[in-house]
Kinemage of the C-alpha trace (Angstrom):
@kinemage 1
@onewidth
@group {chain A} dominant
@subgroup {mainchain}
@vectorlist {calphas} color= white
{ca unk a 1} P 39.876 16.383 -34.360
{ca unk a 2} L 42.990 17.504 -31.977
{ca unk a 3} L 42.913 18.940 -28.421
{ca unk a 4} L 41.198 22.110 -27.879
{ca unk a 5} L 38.156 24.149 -28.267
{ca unk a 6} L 35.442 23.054 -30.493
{ca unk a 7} L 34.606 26.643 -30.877
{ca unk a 8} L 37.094 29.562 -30.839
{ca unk a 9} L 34.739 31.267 -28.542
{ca unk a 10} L 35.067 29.286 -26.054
{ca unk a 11} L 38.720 31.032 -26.060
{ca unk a 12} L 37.657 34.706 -25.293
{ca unk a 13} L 36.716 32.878 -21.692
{ca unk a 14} L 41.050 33.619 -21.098
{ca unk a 15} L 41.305 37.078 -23.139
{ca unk a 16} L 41.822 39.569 -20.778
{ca unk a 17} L 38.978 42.291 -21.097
{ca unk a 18} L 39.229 45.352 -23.375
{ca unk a 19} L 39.122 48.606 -22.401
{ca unk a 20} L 35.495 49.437 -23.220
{ca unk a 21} L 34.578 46.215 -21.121
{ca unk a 22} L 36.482 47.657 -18.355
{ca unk a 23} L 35.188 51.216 -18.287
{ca unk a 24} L 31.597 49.797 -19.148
{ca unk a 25} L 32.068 47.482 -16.001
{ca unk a 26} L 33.646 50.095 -13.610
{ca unk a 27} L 30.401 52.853 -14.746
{ca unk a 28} L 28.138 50.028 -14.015
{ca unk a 29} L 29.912 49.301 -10.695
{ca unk a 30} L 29.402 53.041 -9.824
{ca unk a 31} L 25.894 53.432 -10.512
{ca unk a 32} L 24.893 50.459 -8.727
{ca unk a 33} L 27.072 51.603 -5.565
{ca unk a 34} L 25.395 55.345 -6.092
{ca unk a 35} L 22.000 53.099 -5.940
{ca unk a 36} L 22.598 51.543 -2.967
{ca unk a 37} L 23.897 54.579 -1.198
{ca unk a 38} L 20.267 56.290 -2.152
{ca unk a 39} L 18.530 53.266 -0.384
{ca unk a 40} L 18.081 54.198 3.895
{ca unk a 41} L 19.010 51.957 6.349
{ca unk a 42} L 16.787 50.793 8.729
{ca unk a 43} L 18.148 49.166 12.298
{ca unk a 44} L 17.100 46.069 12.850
{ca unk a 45} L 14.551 45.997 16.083
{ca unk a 46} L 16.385 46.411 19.741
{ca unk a 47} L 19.098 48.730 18.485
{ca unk a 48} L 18.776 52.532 19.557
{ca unk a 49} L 19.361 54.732 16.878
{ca unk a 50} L 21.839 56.815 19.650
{ca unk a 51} L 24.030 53.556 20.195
{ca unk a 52} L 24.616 52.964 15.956
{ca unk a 53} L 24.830 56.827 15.764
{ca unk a 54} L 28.021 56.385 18.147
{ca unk a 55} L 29.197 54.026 16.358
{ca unk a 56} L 28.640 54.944 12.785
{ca unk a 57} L 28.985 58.469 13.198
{ca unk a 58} L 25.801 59.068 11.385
{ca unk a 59} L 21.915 59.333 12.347
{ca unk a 60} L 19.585 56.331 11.116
């Protein structure tokens, strides 16, 4: 056997993606930042809420 792949699906690793894979991967990027963004931070112990309001312009 020549150089190469032993499988031609080893090839599809340097296809660029299609376009469903790259809205499917841009929705799933969204939802998971739209997850995160739901989830509250909590300060870690010996910060005051006042000082990371200053800071992040945002109550904790």
């Amino acid at each position: 056997m020549g150089p190469g792949h032993a499988h031609l699906s080893t090839t599809q690793t340097y296809l660029p993606a299609g376009r469903d894979e790259i809205v499917d991967a841009v929705r799933a990027h969204h939802e998971r930042q739209n997850r995160e963004a739901r989830v509250q931070a909590v300060p870690a112990a010996g910060y005051r809420p006042e000082s990371l309001d200053e800071l992040f312009g945002r109550a904790w």
